[in-house]
C-alpha positions in Angstrom: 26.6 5.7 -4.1 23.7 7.7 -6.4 23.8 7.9 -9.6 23.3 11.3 -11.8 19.7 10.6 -13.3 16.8 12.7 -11.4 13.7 11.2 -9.7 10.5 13.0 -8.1 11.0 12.9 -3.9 8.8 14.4 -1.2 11.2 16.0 1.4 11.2 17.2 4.6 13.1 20.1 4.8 12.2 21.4 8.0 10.9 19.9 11.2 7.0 21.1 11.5 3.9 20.6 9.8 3.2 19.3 6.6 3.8 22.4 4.8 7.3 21.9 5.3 7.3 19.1 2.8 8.5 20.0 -1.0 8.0 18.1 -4.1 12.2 17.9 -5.2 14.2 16.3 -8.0 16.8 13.8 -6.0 19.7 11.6 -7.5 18.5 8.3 -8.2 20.1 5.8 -5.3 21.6 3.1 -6.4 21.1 -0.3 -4.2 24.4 -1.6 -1.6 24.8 -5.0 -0.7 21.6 -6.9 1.2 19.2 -4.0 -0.9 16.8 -3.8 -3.4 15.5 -0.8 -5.5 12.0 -0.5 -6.0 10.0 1.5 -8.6 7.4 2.7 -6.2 3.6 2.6 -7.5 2.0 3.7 -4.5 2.9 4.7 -0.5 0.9 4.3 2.2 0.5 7.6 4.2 0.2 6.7 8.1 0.0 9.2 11.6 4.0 8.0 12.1 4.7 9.8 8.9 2.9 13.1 10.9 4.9 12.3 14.2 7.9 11.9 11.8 8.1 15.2 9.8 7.7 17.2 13.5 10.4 15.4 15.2 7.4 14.1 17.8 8.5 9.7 16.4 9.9 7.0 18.5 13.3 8.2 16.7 14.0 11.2 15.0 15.6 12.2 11.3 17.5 15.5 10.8 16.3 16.8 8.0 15.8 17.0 5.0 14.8 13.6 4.5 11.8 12.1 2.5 9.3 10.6 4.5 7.4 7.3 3.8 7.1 4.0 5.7 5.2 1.7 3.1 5.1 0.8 -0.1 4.1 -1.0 -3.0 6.1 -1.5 -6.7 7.8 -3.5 -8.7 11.8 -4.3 -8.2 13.9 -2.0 -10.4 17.4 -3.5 -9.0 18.8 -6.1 -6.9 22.2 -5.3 -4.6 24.7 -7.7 -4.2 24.2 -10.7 -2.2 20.3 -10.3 -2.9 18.5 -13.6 -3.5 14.9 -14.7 -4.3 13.8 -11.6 -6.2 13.9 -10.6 -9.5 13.6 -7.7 -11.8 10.2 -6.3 -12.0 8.3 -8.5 -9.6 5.8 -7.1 -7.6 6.7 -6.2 -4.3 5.6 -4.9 -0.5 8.4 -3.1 1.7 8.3 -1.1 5.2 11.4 0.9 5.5 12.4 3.5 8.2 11.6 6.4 6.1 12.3 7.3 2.3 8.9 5.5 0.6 7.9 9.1 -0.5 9.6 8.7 -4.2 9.5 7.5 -7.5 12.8 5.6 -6.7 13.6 3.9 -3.0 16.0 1.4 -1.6 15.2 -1.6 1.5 16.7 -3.5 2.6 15.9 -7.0 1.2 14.7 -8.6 4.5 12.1 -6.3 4.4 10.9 -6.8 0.9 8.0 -9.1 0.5 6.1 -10.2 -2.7 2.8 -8.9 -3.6 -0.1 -11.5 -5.0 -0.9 -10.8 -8.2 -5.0 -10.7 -6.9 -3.7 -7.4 -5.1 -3.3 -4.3 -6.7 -0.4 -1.7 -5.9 -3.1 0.3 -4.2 -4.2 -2.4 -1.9 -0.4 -4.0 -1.0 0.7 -0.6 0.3 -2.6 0.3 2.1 -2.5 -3.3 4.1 1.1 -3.8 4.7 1.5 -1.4 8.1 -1.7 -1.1 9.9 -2.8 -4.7 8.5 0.2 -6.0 9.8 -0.3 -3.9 13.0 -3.1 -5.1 13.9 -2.9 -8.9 12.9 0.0 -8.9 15.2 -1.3 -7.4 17.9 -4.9 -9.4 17.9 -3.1 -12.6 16.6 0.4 -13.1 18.5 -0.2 -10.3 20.9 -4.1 -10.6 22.4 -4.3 -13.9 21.3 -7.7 -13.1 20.2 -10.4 -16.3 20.2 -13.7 -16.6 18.2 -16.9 -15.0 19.8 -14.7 -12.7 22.3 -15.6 -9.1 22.3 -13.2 -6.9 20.9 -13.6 -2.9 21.8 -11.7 -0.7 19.3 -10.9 2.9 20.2 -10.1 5.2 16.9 -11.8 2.6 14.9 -11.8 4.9 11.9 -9.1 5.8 11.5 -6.3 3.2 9.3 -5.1 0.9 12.0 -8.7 0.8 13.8 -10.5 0.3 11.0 -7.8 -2.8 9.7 -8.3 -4.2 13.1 -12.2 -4.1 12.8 -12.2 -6.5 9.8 -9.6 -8.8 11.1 -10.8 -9.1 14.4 -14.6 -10.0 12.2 -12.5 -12.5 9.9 -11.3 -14.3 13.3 -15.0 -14.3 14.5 -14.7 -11.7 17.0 -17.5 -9.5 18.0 -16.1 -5.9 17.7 -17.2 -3.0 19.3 -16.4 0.0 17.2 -15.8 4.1 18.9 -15.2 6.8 17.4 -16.2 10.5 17.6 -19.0 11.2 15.0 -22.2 9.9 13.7 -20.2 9.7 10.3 -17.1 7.6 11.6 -19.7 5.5 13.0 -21.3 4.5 10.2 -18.3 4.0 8.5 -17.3 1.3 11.3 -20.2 0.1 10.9 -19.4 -0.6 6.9 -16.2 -1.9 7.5 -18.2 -5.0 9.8 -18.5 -3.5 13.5 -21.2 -5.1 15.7 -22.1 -2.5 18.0 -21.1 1.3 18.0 -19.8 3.8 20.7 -20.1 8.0 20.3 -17.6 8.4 22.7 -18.0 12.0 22.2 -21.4 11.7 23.4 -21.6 8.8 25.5 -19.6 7.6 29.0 -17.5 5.0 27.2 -16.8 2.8 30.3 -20.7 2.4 31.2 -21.8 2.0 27.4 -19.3 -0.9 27.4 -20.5 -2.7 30.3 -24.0 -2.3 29.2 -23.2 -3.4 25.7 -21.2 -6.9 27.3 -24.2 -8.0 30.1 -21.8 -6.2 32.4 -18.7 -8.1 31.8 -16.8 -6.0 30.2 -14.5 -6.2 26.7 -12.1 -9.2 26.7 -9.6 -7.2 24.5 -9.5 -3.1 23.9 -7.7 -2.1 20.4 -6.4 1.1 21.4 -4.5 3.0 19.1 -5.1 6.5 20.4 -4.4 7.2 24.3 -5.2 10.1 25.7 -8.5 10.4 28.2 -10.1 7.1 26.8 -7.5 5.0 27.8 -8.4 4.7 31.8 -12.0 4.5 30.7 -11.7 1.5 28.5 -8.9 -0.4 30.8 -11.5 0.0 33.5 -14.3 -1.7 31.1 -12.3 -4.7 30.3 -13.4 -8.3 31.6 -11.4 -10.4 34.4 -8.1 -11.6 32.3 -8.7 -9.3 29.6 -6.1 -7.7 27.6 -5.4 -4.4 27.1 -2.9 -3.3 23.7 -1.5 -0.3 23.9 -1.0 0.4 19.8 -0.3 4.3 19.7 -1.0 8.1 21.2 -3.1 10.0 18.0 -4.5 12.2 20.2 -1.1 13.4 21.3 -1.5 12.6 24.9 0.3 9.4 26.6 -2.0 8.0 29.7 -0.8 7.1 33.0 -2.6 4.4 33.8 -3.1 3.7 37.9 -1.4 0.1 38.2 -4.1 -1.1 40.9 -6.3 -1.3 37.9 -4.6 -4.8 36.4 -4.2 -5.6 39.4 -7.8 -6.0 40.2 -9.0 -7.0 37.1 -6.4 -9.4 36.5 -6.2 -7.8 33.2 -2.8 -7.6 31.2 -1.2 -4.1 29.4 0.3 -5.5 26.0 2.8 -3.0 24.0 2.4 -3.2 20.4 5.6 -2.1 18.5 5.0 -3.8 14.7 8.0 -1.8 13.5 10.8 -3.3 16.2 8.6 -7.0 15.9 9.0 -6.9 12.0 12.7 -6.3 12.5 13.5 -8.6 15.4 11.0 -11.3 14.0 11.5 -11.3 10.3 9.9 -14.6 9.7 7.0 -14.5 11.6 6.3 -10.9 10.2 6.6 -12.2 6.8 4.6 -15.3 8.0 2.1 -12.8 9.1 2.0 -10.8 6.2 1.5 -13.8 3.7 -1.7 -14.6 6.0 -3.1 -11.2 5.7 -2.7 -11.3 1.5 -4.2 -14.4 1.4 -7.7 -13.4 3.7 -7.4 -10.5 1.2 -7.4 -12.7 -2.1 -10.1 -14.6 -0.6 -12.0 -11.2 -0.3 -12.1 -11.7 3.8 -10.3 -8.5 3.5 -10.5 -5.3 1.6 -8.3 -1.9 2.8 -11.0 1.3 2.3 -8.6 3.5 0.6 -10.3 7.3 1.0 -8.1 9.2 -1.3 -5.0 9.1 -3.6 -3.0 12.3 -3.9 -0.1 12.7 -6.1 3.1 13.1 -4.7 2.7 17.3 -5.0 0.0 16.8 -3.1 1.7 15.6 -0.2 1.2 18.2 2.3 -2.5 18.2 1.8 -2.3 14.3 2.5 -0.6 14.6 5.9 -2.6 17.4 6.7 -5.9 15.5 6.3 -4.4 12.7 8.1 -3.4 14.9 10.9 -6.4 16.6 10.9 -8.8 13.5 11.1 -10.4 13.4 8.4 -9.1 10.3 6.6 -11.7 7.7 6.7 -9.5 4.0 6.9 -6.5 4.7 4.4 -5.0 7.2 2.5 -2.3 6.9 -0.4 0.3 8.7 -2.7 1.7 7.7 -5.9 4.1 9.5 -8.3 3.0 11.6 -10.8 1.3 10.4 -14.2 
């Protein structure tokens, strides 16, 4: 059931680009049993969000609808049945969509408490493509200290998250992107050794930059006509994570390749592990805040837009130019 009072929402009313979104007063929801209501402070803005508002995501939302995967606030309201939260504690959540408001409702499995060493800012830029990529270098590659890690779209908010864990685990990483900039920016964010792969044959570089073994694990978060490349750079037993398709385009990979390399093709789906796998998610999660207190981790946040802002934020995001992660937050 809502209630009558108004809050600030960024909706979707159309499927298409991000002008479609609108800045829109909404009901304030009220929280059902198993939910919590959180005040949100800031939400992370991520490429599912894009994939989301065109109809392109793993499932899709008739609009209108308000967008949002991540967030970070403090608890405004507790449903019934909720336990082990209280009013005004500081809080993480990932929900399907809706993290695009002043006001949003998750359910309570999903909630997760923020240090107090972490600000808003830095809880809702870790919590999805942190958690990403520490579960798919940790559970999923099974990543092991002084193995090389290649990273494709290591700029962007996942690849750039997966850069600085893989470092923390004493990895060596091998950072590509498609610019001189996002380069160095890699190269800030820890990155041993650097790939143009706009300008350079990214299978070759890769052997060269190994001794000719190739990468014992490739991050790859963007598909599309890298992907073949970099499985076929990849040492004997390596493992391959497929993490997401920015560029649009899904490979089809020849299966004779894993076969010969004795390589393995790893599906990372954070979103369906979180929900299937509460626990370890959470367990995951509290490991990720705590390398953060420590200062082992730090999210680059590139810009904070206001929720009226939001198309702009999307389209930056769509458009590339985000360097690591970008955020919105309510009006002030």
């Amino acid at each position: 059931m809502l209630a009558s009072a108004p809050m600030k929402a960024v909706v979707c009313t159309e499927l298409g680009g991000p002008e479609q979104l609108q800045l829109q007063d909404l009901p304030e929801p009220t929280p059902g049993p198993g939910e919590v209501l959180i005040r949100v402070e800031a939400a992370g803005v991520n490429f599912p969000d894009v994939l989301m508002i065109k109809g392109e995501y793993q499932f899709q939302v008739p609009p209108p609808f308000v967008p949002g995967h991540e967030l970070a606030g403090r608890v405004e309201a507790l449903g019934e049945g909720v336990t082990g939260l209280e009013r005004g504690q500081r809080v993480v959540a990932n929900l399907p969509w809706g993290a695009f408001a002043e006001l949003a409702t998750v359910v309570a499995d999903a909630v997760i408490p923020l240090p107090d060493a972490l600000s808003a800012e830095q809880g809702a830029a870790m919590l999805l493509t942190y958690a990403t990529s520490h579960y798919a270098l940790r559970l999923r590659a099974q990543l092991r200290r002084d193995e090389t890690l290649v990273v494709l779209g290591a700029a962007g908010g996942v690849g750039a998250a997966a850069v600085q864990i893989a470092k923390a685990m004493d990895a060596r990483v091998i950072a590509c992107a498609s610019s001189p900039e996002k380069l160095a920016f890699c190269r800030r964010m820890g990155a041993d050794e650097l790939i143009d792969y706009r300008q350079e044959d990214l299978k070759e570089r890769i052997k060269v930059l190994t001794g000719g073994q190739g990468a014992d694990v490739v991050y790859d978060p963007v598909g599309g006509s890298f992907a073949e490349a970099a499985l076929r750079a990849t040492n004997w037993d390596g493992r391959y994570l497929v993490v997401g398709f920015a560029s649009g385009e899904i490979p089809k990979i020849p299966l004779n390749l894993p076969l010969l390399k004795g390589c393995q093709i790893m599906g990372v789906f954070w979103g369906a592990f979180a929900t299937r796998e509460p626990d370890r998610h959470r367990e995951g999660v509290d490991e990720l805040f705590e390398m953060a207190s420590q200062g082992q981790l730090e999210a680059h946040v590139d810009a904070i837009y206001p929720f009226s802002e939001a198309n702009r934020a999307l389209l930056d995001l769509a458009e590339r130019r985000v360097r690591g992660k970008v955020l919105m937050r309510p009006e002030r």
